[in-house]
C-alpha positions as a Markdown table, in Angstrom:
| # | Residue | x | y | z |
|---|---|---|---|---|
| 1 | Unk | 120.9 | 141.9 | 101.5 |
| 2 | Unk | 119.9 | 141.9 | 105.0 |
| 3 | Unk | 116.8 | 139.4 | 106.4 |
| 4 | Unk | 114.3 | 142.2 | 106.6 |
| 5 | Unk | 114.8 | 142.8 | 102.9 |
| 6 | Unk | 114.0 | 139.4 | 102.4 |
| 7 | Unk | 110.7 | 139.4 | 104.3 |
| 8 | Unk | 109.4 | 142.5 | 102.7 |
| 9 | Unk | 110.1 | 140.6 | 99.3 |
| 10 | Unk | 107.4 | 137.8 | 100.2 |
| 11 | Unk | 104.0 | 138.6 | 100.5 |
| 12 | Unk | 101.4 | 137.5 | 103.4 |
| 13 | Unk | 100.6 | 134.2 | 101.4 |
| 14 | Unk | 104.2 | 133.4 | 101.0 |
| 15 | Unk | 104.8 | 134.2 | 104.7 |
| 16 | Unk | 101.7 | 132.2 | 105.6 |
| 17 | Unk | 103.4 | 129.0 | 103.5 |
| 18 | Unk | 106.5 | 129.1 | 105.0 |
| 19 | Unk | 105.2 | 129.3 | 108.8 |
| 20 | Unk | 102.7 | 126.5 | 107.9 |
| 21 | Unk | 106.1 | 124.2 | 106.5 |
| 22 | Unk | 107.7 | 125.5 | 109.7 |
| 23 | Unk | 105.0 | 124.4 | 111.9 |
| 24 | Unk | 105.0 | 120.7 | 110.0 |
| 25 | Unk | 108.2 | 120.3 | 110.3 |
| 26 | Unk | 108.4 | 121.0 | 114.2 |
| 27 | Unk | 105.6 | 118.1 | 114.4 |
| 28 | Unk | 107.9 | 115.6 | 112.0 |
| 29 | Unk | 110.6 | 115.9 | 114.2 |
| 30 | Unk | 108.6 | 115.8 | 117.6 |
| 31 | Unk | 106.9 | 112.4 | 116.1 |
| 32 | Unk | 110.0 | 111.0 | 115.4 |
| 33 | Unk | 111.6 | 111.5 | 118.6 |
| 34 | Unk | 109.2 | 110.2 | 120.8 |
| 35 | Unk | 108.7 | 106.6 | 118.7 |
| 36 | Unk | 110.6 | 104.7 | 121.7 |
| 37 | Unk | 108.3 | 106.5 | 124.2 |
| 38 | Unk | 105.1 | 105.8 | 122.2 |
| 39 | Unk | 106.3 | 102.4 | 121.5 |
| 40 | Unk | 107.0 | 101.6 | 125.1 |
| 41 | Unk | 103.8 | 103.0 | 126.5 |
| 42 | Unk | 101.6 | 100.8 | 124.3 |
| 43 | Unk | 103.7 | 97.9 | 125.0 |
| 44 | Unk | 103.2 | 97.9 | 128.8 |
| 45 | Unk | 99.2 | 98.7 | 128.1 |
| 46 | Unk | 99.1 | 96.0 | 125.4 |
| 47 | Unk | 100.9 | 92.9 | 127.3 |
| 48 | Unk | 102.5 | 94.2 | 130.8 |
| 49 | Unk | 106.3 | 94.6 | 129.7 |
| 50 | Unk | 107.8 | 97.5 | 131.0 |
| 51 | Unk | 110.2 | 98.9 | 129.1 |
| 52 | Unk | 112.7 | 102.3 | 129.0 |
| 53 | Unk | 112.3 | 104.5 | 125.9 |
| 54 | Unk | 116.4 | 104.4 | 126.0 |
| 55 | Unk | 116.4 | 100.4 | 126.0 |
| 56 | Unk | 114.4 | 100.5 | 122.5 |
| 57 | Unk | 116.5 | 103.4 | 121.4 |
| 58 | Unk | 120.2 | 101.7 | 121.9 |
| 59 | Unk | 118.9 | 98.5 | 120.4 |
| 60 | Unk | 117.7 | 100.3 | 117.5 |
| 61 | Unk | 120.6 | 102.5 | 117.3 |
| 62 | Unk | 122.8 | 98.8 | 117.1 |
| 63 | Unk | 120.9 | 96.3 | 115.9 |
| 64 | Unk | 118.0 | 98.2 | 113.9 |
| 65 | Unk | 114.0 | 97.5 | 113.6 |
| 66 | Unk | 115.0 | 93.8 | 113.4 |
| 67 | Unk | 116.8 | 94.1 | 116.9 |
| 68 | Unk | 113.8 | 95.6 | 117.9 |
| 69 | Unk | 111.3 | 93.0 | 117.2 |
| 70 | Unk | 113.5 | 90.3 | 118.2 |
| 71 | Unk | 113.5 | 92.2 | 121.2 |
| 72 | Unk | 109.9 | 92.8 | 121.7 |
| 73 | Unk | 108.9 | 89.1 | 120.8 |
| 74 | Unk | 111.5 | 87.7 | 123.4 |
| 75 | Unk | 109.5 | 90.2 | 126.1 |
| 76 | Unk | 106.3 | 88.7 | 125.1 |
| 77 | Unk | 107.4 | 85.3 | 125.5 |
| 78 | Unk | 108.6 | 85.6 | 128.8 |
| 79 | Unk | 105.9 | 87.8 | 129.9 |
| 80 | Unk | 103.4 | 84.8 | 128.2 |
| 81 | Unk | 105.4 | 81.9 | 130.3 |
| 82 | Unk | 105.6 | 84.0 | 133.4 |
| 83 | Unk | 101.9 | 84.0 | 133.2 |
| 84 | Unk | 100.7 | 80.8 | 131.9 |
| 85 | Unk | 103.4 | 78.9 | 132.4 |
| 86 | Unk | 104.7 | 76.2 | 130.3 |
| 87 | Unk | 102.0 | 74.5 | 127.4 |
| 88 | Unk | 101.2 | 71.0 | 128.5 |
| 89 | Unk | 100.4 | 68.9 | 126.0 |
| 90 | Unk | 98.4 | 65.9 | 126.6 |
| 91 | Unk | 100.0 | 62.1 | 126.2 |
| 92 | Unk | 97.1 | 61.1 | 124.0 |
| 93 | Unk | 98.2 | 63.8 | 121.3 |
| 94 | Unk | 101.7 | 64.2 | 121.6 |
| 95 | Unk | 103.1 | 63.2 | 118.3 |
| 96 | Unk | 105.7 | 59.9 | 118.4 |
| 97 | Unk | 109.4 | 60.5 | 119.1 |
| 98 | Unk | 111.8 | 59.6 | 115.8 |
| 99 | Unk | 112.8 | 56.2 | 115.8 |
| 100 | Unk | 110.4 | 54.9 | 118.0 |
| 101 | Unk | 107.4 | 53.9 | 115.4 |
| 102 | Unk | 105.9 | 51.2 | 116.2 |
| 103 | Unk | 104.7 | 49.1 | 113.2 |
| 104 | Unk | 101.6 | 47.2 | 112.1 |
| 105 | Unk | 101.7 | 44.3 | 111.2 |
């Protein structure tokens, strides 16, 4: 059985099917290779942090998605105290240190 055998076998419906499968299939795989590019891009639009697609690939390659997001929440923090620096919390609400109580009474 040769492949043009097999062709004339199918009919223009079947053929139709099996380009349409073809052609979602091509788009699966080109969505799930550029995830660390997408992901990337939004994160330097959404907070500043500039990262490489490979970067976010190794660490999910080694650690998984939960490398990833420690990873991405460790960016924003240091991207958040390189802007705003520290918080400063006033003296007035600052809450009392343990052992140092003072009692009523």
């Amino acid at each position: 059985m040769n492949v043009s055998s097999f062709f004339n076998g199918l009919g223009v419906t079947s053929l139709s099917l099996l380009a349409f499968a073809g052609v979602l299939l091509f788009i699966l795989i080109i969505s799930f290779r550029s995830r660390a590019i997408v992901f990337c891009q939004y994160l330097k639009t959404m907070t500043g942090v500039e990262l490489k697609p490979q970067q976010v690939s190794g660490i999910f390659k080694k650690h998984g998605k939960d490398g990833v997001r420690e990873m991405f929440l460790d960016l924003i923090i240091k991207q958040d105290l390189n802007e705003t620096g520290p918080l400063q919390i006033p003296k007035d609400v600052r809450a009392p240190k343990p052992g140092k109580t003072k009692t009523k009474g």
